[in-house]
N, CA, C and O of each residue as an XYZ file, in Angstrom:
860
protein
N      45.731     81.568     39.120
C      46.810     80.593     39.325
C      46.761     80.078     40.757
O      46.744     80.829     41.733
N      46.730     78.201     40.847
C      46.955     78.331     42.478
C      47.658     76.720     42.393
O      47.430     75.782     41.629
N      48.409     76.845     43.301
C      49.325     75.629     43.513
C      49.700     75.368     44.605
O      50.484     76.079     45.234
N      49.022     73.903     45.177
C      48.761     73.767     46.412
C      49.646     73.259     46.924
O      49.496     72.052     46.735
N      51.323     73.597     47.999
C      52.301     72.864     48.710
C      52.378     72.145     49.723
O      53.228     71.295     49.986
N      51.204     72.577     50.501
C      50.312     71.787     51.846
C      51.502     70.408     51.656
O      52.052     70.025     52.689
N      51.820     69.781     50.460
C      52.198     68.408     50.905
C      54.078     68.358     50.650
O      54.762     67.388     50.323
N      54.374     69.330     50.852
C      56.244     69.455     50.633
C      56.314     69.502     51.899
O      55.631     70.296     52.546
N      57.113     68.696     52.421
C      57.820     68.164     53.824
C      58.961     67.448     53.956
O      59.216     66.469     53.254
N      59.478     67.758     54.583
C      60.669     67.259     54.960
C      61.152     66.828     56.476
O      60.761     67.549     57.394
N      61.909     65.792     56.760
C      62.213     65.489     58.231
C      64.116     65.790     58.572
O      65.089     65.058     58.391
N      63.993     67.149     59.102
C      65.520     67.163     59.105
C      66.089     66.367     60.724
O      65.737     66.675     61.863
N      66.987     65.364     60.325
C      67.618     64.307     61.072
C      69.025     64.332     61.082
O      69.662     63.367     61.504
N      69.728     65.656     60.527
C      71.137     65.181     60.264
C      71.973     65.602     61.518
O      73.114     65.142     61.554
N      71.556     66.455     62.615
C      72.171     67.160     63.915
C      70.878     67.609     64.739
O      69.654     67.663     64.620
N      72.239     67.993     65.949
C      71.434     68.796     66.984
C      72.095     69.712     67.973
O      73.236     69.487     68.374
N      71.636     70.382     68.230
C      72.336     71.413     69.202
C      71.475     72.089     70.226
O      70.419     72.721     70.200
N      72.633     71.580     71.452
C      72.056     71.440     73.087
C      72.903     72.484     73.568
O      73.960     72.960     73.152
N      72.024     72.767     74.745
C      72.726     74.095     75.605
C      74.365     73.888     75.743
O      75.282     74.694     75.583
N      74.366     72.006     76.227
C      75.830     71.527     76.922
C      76.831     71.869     76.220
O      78.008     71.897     76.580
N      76.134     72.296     74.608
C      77.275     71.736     73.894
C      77.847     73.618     73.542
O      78.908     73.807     72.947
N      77.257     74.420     73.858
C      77.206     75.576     73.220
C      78.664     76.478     73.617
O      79.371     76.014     74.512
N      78.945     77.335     73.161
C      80.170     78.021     73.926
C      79.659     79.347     74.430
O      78.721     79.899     73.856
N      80.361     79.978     75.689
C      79.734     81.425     75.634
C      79.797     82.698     74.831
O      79.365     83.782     75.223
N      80.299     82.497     73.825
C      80.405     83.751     72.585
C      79.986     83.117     71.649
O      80.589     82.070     71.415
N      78.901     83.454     70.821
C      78.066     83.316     69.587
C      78.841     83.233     68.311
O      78.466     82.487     67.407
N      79.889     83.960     68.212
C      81.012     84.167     67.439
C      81.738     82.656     66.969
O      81.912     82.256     65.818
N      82.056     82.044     68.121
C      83.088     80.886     68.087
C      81.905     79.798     67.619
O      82.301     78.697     67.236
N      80.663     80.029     67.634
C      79.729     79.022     67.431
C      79.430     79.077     65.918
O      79.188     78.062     65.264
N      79.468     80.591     65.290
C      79.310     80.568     63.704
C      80.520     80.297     62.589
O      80.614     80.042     61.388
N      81.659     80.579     64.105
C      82.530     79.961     62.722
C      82.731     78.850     62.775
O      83.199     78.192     61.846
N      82.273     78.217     64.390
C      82.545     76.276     64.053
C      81.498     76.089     62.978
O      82.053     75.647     61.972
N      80.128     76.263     62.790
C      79.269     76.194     61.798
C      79.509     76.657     60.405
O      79.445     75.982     59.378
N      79.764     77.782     60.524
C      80.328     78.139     59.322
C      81.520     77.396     58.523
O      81.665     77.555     57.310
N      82.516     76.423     59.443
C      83.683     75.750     58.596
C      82.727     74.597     58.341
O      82.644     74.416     57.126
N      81.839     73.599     59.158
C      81.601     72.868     59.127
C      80.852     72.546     57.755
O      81.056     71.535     57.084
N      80.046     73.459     57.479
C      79.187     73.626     56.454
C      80.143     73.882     55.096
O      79.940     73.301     54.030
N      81.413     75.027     55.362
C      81.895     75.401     53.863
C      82.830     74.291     53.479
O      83.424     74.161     52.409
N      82.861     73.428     54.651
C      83.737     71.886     54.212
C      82.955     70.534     53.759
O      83.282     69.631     52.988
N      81.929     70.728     54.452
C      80.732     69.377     53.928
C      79.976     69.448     53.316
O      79.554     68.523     52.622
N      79.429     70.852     53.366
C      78.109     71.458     52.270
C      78.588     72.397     51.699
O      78.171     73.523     51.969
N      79.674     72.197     50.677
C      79.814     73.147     49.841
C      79.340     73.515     48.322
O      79.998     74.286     47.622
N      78.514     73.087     48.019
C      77.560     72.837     47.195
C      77.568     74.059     46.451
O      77.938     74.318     45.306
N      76.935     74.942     47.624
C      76.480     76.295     47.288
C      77.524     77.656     47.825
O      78.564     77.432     48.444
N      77.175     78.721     47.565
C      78.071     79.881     48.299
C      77.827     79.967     49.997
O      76.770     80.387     50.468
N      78.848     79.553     50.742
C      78.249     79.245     52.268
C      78.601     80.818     52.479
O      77.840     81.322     53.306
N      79.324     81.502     52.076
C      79.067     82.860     53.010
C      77.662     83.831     52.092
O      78.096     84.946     51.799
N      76.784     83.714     51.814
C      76.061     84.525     50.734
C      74.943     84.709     52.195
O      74.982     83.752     52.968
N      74.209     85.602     52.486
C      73.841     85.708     53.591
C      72.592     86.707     53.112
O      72.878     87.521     52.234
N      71.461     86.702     53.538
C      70.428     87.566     53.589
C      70.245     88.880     54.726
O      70.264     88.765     55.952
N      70.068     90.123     53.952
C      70.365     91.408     54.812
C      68.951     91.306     54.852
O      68.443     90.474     54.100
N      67.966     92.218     55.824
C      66.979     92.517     55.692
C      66.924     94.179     56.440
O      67.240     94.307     57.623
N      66.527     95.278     55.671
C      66.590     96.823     56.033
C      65.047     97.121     56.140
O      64.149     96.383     55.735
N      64.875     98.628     56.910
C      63.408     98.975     56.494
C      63.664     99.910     55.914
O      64.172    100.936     56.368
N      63.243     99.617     54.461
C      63.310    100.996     53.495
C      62.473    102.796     53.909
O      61.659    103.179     54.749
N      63.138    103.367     52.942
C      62.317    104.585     53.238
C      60.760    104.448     52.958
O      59.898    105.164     53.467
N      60.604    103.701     52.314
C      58.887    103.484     51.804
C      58.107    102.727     53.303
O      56.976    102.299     53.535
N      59.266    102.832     54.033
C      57.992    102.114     55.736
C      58.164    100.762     55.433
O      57.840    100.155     56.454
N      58.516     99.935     54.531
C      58.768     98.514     54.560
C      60.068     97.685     54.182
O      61.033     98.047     53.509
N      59.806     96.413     54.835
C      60.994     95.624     55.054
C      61.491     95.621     53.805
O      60.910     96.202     52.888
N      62.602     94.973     53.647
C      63.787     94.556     52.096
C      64.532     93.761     52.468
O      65.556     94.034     53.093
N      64.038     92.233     52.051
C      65.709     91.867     52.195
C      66.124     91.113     50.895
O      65.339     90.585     50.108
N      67.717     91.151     50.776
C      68.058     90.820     49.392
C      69.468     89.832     49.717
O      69.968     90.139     50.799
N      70.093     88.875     49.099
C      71.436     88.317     49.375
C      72.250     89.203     49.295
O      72.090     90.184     48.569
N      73.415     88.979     50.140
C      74.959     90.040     49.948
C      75.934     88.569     50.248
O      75.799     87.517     50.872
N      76.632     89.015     49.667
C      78.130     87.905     50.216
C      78.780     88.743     51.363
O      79.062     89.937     51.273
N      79.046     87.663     52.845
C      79.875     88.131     53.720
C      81.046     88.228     52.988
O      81.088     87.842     51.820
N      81.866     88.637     53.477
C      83.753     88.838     53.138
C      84.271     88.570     54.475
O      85.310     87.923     54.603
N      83.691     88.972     55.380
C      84.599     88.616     56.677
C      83.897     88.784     57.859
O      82.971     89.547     58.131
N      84.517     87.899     58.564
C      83.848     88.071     59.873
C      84.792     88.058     61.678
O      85.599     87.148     61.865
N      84.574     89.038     62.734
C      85.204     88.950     63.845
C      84.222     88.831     64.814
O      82.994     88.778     64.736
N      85.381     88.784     66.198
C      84.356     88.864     67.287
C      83.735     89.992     66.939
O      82.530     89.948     67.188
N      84.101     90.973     66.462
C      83.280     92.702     66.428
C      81.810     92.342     65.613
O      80.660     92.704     65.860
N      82.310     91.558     64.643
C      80.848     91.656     63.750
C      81.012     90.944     62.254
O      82.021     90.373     61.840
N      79.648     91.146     61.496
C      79.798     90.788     60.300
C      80.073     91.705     59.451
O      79.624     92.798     59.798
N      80.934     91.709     57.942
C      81.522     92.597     57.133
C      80.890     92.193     55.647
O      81.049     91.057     55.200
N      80.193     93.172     54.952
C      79.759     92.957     53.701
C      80.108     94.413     52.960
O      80.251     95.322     53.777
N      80.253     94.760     51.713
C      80.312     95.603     50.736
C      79.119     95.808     49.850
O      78.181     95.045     49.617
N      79.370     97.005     49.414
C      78.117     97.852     48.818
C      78.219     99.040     48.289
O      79.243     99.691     48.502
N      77.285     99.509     47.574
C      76.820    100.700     47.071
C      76.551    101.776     47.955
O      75.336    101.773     48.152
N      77.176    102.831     48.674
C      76.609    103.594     49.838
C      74.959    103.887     49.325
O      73.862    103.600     49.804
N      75.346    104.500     48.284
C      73.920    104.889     47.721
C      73.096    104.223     47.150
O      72.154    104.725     46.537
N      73.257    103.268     47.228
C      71.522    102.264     46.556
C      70.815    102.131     47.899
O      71.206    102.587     48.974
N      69.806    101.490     47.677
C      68.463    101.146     48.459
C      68.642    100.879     49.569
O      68.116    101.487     50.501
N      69.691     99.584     49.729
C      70.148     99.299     51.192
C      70.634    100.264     51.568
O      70.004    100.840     52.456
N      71.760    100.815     51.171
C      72.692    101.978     51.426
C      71.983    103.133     52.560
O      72.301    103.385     53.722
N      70.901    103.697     51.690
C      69.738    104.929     51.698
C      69.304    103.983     53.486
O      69.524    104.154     54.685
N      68.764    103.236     52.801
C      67.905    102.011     54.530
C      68.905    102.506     55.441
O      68.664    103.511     56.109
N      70.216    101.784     55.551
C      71.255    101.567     56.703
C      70.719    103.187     56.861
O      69.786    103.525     57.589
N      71.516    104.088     56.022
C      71.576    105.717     56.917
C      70.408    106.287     57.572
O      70.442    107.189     58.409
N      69.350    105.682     57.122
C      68.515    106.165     57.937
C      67.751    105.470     59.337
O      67.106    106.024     60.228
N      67.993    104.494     59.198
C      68.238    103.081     60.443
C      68.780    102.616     60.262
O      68.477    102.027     59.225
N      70.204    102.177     60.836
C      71.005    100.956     60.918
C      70.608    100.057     61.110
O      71.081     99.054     60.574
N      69.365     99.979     62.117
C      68.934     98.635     62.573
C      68.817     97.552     61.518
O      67.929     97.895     60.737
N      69.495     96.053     61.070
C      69.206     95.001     60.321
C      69.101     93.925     60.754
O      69.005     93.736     61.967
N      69.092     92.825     59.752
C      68.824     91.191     59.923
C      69.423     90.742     59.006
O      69.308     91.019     57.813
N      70.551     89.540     59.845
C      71.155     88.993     58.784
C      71.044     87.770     59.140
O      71.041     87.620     60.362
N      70.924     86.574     58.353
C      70.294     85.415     57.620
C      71.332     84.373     57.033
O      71.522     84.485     55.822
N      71.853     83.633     57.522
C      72.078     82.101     56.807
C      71.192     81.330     57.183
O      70.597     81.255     58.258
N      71.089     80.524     55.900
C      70.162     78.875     55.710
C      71.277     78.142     54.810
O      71.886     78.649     53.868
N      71.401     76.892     55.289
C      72.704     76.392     54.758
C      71.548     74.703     54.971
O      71.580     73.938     55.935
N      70.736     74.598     53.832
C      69.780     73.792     53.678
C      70.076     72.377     53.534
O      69.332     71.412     53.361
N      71.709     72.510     53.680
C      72.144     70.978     53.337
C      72.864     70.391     54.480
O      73.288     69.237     54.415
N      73.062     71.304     55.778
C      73.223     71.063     56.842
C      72.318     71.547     57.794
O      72.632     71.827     58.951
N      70.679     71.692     57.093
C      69.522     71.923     57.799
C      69.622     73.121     59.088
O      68.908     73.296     60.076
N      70.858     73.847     58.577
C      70.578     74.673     59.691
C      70.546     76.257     59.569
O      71.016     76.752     58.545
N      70.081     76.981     60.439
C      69.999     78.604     59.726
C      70.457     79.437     61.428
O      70.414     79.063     62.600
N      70.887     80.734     60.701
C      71.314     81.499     61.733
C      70.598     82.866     61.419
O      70.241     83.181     60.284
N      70.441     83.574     62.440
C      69.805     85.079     62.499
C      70.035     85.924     63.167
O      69.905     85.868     64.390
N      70.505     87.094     62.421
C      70.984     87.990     62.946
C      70.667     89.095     63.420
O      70.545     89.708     62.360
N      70.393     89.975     64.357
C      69.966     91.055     64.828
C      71.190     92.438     64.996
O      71.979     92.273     65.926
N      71.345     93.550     64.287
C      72.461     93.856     64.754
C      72.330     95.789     64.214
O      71.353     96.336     63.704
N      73.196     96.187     64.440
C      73.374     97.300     64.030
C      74.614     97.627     62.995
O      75.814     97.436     63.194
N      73.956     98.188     61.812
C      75.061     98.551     60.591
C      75.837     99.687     60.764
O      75.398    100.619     61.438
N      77.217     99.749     60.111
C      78.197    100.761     60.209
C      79.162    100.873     59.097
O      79.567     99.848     58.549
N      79.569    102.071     58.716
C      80.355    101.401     57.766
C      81.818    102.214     58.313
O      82.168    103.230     58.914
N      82.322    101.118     57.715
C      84.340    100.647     58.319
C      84.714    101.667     58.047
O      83.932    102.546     57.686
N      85.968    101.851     58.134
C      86.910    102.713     57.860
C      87.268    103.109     56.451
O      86.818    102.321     55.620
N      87.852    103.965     56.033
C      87.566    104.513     54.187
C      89.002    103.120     53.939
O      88.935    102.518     52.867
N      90.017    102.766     54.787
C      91.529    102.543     54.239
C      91.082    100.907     54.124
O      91.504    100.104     53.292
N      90.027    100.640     55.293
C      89.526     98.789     55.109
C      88.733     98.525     54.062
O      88.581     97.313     53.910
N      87.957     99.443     52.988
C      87.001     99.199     51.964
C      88.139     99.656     50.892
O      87.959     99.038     49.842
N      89.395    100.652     50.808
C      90.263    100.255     50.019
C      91.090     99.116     50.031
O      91.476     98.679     48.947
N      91.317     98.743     50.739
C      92.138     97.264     50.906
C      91.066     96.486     50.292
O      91.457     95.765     49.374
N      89.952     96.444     50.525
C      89.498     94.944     49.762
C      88.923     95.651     48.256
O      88.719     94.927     47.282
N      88.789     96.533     48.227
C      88.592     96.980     46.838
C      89.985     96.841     46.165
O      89.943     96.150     45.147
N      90.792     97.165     46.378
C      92.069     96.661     45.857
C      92.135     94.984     45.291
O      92.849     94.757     44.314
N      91.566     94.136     45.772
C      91.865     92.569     45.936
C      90.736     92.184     45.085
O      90.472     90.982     45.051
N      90.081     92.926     44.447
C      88.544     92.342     43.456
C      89.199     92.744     41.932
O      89.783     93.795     41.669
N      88.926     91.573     40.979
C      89.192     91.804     39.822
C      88.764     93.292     39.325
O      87.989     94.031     39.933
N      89.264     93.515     38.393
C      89.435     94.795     37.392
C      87.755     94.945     37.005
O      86.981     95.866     37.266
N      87.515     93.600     36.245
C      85.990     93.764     36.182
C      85.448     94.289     37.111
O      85.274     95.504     37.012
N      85.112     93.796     37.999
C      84.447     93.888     39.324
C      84.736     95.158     39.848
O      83.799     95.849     40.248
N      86.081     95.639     39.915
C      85.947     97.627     40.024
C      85.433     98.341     39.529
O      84.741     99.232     40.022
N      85.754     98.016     37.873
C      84.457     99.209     37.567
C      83.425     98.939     37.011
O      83.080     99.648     36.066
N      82.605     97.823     37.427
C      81.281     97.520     37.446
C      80.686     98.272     38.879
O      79.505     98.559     39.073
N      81.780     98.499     39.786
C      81.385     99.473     41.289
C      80.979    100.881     40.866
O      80.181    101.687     41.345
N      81.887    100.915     39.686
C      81.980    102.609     38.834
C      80.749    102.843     38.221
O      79.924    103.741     38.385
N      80.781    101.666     37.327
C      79.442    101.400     36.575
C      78.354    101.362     37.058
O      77.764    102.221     36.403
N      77.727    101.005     37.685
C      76.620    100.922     38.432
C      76.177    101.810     38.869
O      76.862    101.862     39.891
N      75.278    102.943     38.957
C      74.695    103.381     39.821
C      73.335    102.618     40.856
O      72.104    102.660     40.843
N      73.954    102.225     41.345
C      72.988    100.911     42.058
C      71.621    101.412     42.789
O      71.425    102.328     43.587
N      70.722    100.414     42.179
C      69.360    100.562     42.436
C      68.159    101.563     41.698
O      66.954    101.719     41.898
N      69.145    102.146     40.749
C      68.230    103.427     40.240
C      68.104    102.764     38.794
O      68.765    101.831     38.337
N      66.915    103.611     38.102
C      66.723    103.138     37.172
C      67.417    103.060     35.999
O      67.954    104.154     35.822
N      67.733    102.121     34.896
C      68.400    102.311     33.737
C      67.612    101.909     32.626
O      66.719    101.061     32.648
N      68.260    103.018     31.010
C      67.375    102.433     30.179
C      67.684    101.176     29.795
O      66.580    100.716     29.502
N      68.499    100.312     29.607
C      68.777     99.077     28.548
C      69.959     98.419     29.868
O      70.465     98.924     30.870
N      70.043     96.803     29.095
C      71.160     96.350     29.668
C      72.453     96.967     28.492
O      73.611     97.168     28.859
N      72.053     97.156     27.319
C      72.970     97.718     26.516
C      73.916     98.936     27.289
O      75.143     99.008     27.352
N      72.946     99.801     27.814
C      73.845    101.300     28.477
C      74.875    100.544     29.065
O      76.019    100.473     28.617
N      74.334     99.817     30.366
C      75.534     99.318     31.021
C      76.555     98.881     30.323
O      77.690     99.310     30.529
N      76.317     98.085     29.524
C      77.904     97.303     28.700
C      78.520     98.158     28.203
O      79.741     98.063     28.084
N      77.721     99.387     27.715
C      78.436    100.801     27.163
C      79.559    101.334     27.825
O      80.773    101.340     27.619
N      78.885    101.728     28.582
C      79.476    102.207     30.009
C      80.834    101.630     30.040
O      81.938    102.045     29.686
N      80.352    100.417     30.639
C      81.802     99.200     30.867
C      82.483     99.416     30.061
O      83.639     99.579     30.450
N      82.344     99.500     29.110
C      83.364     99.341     27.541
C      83.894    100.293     27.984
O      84.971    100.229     28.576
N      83.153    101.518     27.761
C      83.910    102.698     27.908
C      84.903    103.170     29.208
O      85.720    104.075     29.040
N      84.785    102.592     30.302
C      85.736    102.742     31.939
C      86.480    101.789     31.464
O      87.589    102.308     31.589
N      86.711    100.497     30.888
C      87.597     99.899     30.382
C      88.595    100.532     29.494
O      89.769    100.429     29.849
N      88.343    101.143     28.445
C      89.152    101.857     28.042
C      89.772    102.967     28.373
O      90.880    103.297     27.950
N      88.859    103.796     29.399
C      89.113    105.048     30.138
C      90.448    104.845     30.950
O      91.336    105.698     30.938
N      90.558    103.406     31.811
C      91.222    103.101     32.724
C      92.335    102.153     32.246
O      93.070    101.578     33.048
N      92.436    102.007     30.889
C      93.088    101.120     30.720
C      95.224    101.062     30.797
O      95.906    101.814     30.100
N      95.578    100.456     31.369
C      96.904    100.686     32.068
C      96.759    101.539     33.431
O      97.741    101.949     34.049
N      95.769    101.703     33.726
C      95.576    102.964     34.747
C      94.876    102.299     36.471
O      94.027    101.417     36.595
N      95.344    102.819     37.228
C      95.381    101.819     38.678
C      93.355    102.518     38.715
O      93.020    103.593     38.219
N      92.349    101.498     39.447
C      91.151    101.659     39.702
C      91.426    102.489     41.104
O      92.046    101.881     41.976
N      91.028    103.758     41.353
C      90.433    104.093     43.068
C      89.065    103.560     43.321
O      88.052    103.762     42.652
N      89.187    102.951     44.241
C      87.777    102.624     44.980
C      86.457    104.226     45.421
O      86.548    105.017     46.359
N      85.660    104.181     44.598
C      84.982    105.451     44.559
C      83.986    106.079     45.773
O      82.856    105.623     45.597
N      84.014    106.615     46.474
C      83.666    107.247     47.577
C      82.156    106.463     48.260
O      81.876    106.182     49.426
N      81.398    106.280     46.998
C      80.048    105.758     47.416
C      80.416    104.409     47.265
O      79.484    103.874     46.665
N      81.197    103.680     47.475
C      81.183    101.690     47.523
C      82.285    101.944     48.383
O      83.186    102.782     48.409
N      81.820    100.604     49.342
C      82.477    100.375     50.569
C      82.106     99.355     51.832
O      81.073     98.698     51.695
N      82.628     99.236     52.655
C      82.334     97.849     53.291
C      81.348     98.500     54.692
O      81.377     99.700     54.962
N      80.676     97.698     55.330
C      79.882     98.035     56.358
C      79.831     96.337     57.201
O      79.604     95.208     56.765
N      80.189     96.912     58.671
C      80.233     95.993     59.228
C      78.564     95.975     60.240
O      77.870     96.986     60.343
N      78.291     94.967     60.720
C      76.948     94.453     61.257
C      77.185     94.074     62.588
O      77.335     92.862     62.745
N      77.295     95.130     64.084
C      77.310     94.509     64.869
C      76.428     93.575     65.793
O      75.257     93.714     65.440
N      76.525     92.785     66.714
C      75.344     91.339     66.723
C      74.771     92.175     67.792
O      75.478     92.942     68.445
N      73.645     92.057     67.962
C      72.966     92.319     69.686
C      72.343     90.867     69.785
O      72.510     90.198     70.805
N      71.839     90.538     69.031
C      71.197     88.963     69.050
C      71.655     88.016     68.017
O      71.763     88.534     66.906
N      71.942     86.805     68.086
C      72.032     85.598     67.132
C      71.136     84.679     67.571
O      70.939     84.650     68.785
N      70.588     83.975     66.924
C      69.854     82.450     67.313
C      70.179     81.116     66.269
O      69.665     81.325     65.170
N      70.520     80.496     66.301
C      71.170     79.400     65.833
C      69.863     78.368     65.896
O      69.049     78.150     66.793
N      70.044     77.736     64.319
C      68.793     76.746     64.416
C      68.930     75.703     64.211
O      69.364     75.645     63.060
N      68.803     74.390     64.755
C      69.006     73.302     63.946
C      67.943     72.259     64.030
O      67.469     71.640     64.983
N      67.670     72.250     62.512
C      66.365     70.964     61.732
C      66.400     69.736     62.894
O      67.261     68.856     62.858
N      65.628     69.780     63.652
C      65.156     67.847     63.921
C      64.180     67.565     63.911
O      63.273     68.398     63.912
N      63.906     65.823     63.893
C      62.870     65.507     63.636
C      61.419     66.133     63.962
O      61.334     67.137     64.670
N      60.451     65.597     63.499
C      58.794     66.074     64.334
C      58.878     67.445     64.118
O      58.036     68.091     64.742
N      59.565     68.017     63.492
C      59.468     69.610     63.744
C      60.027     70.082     65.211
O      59.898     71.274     65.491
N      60.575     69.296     66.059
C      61.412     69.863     67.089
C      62.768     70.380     67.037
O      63.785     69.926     67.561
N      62.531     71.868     65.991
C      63.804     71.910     65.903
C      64.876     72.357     67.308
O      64.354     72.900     68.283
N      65.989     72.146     67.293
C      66.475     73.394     68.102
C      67.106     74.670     67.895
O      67.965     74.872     67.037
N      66.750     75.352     68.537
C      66.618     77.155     68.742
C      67.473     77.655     69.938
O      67.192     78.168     71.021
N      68.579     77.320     69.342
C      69.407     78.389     70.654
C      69.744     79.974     70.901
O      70.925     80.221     70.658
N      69.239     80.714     71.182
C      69.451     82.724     71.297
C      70.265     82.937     71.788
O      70.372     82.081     72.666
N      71.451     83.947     71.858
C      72.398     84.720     72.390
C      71.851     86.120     72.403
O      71.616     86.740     71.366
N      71.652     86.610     73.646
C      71.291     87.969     73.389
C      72.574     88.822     74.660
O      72.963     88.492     75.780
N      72.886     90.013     73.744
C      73.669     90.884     74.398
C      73.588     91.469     75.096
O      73.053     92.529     74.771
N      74.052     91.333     76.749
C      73.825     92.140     78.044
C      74.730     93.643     77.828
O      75.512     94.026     76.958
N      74.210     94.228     79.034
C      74.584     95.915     79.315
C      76.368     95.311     79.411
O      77.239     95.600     78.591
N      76.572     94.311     80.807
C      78.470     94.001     80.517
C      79.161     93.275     79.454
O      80.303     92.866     79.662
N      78.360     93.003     77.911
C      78.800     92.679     76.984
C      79.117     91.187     77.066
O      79.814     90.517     76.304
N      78.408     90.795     78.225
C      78.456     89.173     77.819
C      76.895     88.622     77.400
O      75.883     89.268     77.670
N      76.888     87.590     76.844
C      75.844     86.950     76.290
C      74.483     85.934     77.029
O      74.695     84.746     77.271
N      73.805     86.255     77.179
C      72.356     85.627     77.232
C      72.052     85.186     76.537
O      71.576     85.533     75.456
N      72.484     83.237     77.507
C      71.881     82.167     76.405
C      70.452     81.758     77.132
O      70.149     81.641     78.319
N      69.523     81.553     75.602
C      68.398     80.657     76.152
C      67.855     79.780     75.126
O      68.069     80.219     73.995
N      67.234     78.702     75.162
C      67.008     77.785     74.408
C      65.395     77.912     74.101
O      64.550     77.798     74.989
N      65.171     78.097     73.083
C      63.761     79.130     72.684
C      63.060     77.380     71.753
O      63.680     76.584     71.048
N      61.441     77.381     72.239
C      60.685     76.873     71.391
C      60.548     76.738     69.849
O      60.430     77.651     69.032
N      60.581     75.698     69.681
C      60.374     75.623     68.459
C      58.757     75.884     67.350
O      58.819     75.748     66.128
């Protein structure tokens, strides 16, 4: 099989972003981007974001997660303690997290260290997710193998009825993990392939190192 793309190109012309324009916290820059995009390019899921871990097997992984929230402290996503990522984070925190928001030609990258929150902040938002969606957390043993998609619906059926009139606890292994930044770089599509590349990197007094990196 071979299929030659050599000729897919594109000229992104829709923005740009200059040192002048930048602020000194990286933070205030993703959520001006971030509204800008979930108001003009909403097309798609603007918070759905790419994690990237190094598995126990010695190699990279990365897969989509939906953000849920974000502060100056960091980025906040939910999970399986124990699936694949899960297993990754505990044994290096170190990750990469990833927007491309392709309709406002621009992408962000994240460098940071994983943690996970407090047990009472992953009940609060486990509280706020449909009924489905709880005990599909139950359901799941995430990442491991199963025989059929049938088991699962089994399953479901069956915690549905198990629980039925009955309040969901959020179960020990699912829970939220926040991503703190040491680096961001902010990208934006222009012409000729000159895109711009702005970096924030995190000093020892917790303020930010900007530099405007080659494209």
């Amino acid at each position: 099989m071979e299929k030659d793309l050599s000729n897919y190109r594109k000229s992104y012309e829709k923005n740009e972003l200059l040192l002048k324009d930048v602020p000194d916290n990286p933070m205030e820059l993703f959520q001006k981007w971030f509204y800008e995009v979930d108001t003009f390019f909403a097309k798609d899921e603007t918070n759905a974001m790419t994690i990237s871990t190094l598995g126990l097997d010695g190699y990279p992984k990365s897969r989509v997660v939906l953000l849920k929230k974000y502060t100056y402290e960091g980025f906040i996503f939910y999970t399986n303690y124990l699936s694949e990522k899960g297993k990754a984070i505990a044994q290096n925190p170190n990750v990469c997290l990833s927007f491309f928001w392709h309709g406002a030609e621009r992408q962000i990258i994240i460098k940071g260290k994983a943690e996970k929150i407090a047990p009472n902040l992953s009940d609060g938002y486990f509280e706020t997710r449909p009924r489905g969606s709880q005990l599909g957390a139950i359901a799941s043993i995430q990442s491991e193998i199963v025989t059929s998609r049938t088991f699962l619906e089994n399953k479901l059926n069956a915690l549905e009825k198990e629980f039925e009139g009955k309040e969901i606890v959020r179960p020990n292994n699912w829970g939220g993990y926040i991503v703190k930044p040491i680096e961001i770089e902010f990208w934006q599509g222009r012409a000729n392939r000159l895109h711009d590349r702005i970096r924030y990197q995190l000093q020892d007094d917790y303020n930010w190192l900007i530099n405007r990196l080659s494209p």
